[in-house]
N, C-alpha and C positions, 0 to 999 in steps of 0.2 A: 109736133115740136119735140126737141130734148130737152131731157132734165139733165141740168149743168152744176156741178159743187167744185170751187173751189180750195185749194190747198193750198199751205205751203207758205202763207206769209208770213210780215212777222218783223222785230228792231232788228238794225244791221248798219254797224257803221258806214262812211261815207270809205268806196274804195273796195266794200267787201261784195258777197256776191249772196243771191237768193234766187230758188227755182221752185215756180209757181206749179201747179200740177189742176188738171181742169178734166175730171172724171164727167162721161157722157151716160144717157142712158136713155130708152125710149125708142123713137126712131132711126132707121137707119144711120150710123155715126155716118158712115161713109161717103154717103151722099153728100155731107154736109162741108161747106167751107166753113172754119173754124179761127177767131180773131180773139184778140186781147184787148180791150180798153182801158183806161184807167179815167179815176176821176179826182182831183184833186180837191183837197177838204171845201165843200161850199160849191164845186163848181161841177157841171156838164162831164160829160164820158168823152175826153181824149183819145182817138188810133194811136196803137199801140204797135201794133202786128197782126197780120192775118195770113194762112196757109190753107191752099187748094187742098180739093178731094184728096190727092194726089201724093200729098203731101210737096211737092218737086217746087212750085210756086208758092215762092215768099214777098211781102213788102214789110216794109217799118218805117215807121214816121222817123224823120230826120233825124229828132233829139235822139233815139234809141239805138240809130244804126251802128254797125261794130261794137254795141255791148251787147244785145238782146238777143237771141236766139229763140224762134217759135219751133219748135217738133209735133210733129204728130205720131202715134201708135194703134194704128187701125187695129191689131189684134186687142190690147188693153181698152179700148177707146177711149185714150186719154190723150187731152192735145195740152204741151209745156213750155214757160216760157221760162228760158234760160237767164237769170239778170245777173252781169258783170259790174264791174266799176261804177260800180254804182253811185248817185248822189245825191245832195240833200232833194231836189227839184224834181226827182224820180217819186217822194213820196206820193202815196194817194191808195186807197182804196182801188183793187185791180180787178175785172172783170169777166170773165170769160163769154163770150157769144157764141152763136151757129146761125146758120143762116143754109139754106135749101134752095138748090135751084140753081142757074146760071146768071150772075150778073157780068156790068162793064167793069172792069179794074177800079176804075176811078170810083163808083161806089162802094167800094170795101172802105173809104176810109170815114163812112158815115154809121152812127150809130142806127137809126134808121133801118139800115140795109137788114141788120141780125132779129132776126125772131124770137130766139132763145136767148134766156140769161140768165148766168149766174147770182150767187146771193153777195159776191164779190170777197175779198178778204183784202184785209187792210197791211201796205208793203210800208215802213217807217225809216228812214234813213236819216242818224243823226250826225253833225256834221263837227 
């Protein structure tokens, strides 16, 4: 497994922008597909975003798409998630996972699928 800490959250009005930052350490970062979840106060881990080894292959859950952005920095081994426009319904406690090995696509959007996790950091958007 890696060891995953998050960064970077934190209050942000509705409209502004925050960029999460998810420091790896342990095993091969590289190897690793690397995802975001979120979890909304009280509830289950939400897909968020996830990006191959490769970093070249991206998804994002609907609600997120054209504001979010996942990166990866194989040299840093940090993988980022970029949030824009942000809004009230974005808040939640955010995640960072790893996951090792090859799966199908359509299992990346399970929390299940990731091995590794972050201690998460809490994103607040007030409206």
């Amino acid at each position: 497994q890696v060891q995953l800490v998050e960064s970077g959250g934190g209050l942000v009005q509705a409209g502004g922008s925050l960029r999460l930052s998810c420091a790896a350490s342990g095993r091969t970062f590289s190897s690793h597909i690397m995802g975001w979840f979120r979890s909304p106060q009280g509830k289950g881990r939400d897909f968020v975003a996830v990006i191959s080894w490769s970093g070249v292959i991206t998804y994002y859950a609907d609600s997120v798409k054209g504001r979010f952005t996942i990166s990866r920095d194989a040299g840093e081994n940090t993988v980022d998630l970029q949030m824009n426009s942000l809004k009230p319904e974005d808040t939640a406690v955010y995640y960072c996972a790893a996951a090792e090995g090859i799966y199908a696509s359509g299992s990346l959007y399970y929390p299940n699928t990731f091995g590794s996790w972050g201690q998460g950091t809490q994103v607040t958007v007030s409206s």
